[in-house]
C-alpha positions as CSV (number, residue, x, y, z in Angstrom):
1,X,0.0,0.0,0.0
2,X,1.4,3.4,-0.7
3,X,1.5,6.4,1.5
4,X,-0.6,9.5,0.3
5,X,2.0,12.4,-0.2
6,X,0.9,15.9,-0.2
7,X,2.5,18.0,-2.5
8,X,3.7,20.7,0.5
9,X,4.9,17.7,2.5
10,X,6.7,16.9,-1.1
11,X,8.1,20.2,-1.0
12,X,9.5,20.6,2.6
13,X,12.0,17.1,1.8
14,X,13.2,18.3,-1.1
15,X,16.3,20.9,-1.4
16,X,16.1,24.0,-2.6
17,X,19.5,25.9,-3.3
18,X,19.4,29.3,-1.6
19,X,19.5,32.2,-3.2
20,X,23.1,34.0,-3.4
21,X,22.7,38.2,-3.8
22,X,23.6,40.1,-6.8
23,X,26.7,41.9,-5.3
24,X,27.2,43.8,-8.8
25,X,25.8,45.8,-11.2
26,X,26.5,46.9,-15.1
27,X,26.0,50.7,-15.5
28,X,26.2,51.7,-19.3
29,X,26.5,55.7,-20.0
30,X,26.6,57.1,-23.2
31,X,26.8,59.9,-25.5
32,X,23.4,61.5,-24.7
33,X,24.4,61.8,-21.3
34,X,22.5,59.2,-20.0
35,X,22.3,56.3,-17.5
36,X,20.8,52.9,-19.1
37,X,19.5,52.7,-15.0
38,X,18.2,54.9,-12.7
39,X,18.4,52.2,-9.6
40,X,21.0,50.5,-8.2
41,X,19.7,48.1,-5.6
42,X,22.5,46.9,-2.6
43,X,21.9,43.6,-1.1
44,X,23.6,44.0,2.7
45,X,24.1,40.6,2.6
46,X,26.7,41.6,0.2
47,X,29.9,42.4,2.2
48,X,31.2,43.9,-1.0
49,X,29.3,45.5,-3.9
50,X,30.5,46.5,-7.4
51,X,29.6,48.8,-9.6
52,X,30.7,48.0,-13.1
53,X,30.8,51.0,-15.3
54,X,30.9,50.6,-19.0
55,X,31.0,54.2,-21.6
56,X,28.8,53.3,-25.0
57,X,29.7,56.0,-26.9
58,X,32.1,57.4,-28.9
59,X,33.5,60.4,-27.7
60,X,36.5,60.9,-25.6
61,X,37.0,61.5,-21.5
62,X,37.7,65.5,-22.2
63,X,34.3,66.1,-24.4
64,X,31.9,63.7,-22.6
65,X,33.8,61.8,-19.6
66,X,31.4,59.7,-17.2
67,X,31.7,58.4,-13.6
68,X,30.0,57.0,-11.0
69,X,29.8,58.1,-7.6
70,X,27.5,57.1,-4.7
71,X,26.3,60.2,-2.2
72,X,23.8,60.4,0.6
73,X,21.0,62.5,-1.7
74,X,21.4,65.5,1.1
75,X,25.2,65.7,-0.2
76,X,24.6,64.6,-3.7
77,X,24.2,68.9,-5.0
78,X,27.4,69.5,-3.1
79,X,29.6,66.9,-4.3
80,X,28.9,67.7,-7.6
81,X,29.1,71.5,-7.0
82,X,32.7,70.6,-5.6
83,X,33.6,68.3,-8.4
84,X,34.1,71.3,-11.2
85,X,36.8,72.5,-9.0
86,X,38.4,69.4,-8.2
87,X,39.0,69.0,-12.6
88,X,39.7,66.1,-14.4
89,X,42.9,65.4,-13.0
90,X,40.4,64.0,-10.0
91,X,37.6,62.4,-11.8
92,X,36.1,65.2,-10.8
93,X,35.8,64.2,-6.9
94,X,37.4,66.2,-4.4
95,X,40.2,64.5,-3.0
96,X,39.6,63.0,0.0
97,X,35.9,64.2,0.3
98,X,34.2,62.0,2.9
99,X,30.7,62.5,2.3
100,X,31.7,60.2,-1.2
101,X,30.5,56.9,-0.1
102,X,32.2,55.5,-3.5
103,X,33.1,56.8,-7.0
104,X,34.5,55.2,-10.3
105,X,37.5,56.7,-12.4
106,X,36.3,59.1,-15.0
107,X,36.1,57.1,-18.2
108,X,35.8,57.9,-21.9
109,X,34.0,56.2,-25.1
110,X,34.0,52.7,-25.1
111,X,36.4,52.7,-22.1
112,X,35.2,50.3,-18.9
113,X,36.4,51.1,-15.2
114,X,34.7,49.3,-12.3
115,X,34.6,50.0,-8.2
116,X,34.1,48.1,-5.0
117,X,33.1,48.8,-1.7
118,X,32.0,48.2,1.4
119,X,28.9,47.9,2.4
120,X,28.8,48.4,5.9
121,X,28.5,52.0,5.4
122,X,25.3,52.1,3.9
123,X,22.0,51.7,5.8
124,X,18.9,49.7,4.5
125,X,16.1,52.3,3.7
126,X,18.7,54.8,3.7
127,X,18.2,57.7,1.0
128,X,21.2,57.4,-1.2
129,X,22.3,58.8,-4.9
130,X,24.4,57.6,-7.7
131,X,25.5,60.4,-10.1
132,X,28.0,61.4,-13.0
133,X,30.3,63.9,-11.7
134,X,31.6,65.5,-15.0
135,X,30.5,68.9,-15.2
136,X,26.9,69.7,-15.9
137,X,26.0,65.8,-15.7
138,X,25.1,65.5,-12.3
139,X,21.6,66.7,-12.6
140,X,20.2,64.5,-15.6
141,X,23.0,61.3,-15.2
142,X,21.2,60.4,-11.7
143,X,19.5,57.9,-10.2
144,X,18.7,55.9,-6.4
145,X,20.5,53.7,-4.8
146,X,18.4,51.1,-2.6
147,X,20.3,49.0,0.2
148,X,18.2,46.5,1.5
């Protein structure tokens, strides 16, 4: 005689493979000044994250140079106000500046670059921005980041 099997006691024997968290991300910039994104989600369970940065166009670093660089949204406006002074020579990030939480080098058409950090800094729910520093970016090459 055979045993009646339900299918949940079916599924609570069998093994299911956990999950492992995306602890990178692709972000493609172009020509248009544009972000193919405007969310970056961060998994804390992610001791690490990286932010992969690849330029799509064309032009070069001088014309139409892109970064990344992760803010607290209160210091995003700042930061970026700060960058134009800081120049090239600096990816456009003041040296040192603490309220940057992380930034890629400035990159050029068709050039990659990529950064990792920490991510014990970063608080789920907290209200955090990604932007392009290059001068006169900041405002339309934006977007959230979302720790969770």
């Amino acid at each position: 005689m055979f045993a009646k099997v339900t299918f949940a006691a079916l599924l609570s024997v069998m093994a299911v493979p956990a999950m492992a968290a995306q602890c990178d991300v692709t972000v493609e910039g172009n020509d248009a000044m544009q972000f193919n994104t405007k969310e970056i989600v961060v998994d804390k369970s992610c001791d690490e994250f990286t932010i992969n940065l690849v330029h799509t166009g064309k032009l070069p670093k001088a014309a139409m140079g892109h970064n990344v660089v992760i803010t607290k949204a209160a210091d995003k406006q700042a930061v970026a106000t700060d960058a134009t002074s800081a120049g090239p020579a600096n990816d456009y990030i003041k040296p040192n500046d603490e309220r940057v939480i992380a930034h890629t080098d400035l990159i050029g058409g068709g050039e990659k670059t990529s950064v990792s950090f920490k991510t014990d800094e970063l608080e789920a729910g907290g209200d955090y921005d990604f932007f392009c520093s290059f001068p006169g970016h900041w405002a339309i090459m934006t977007g959230k980041v979302v720790v969770k």
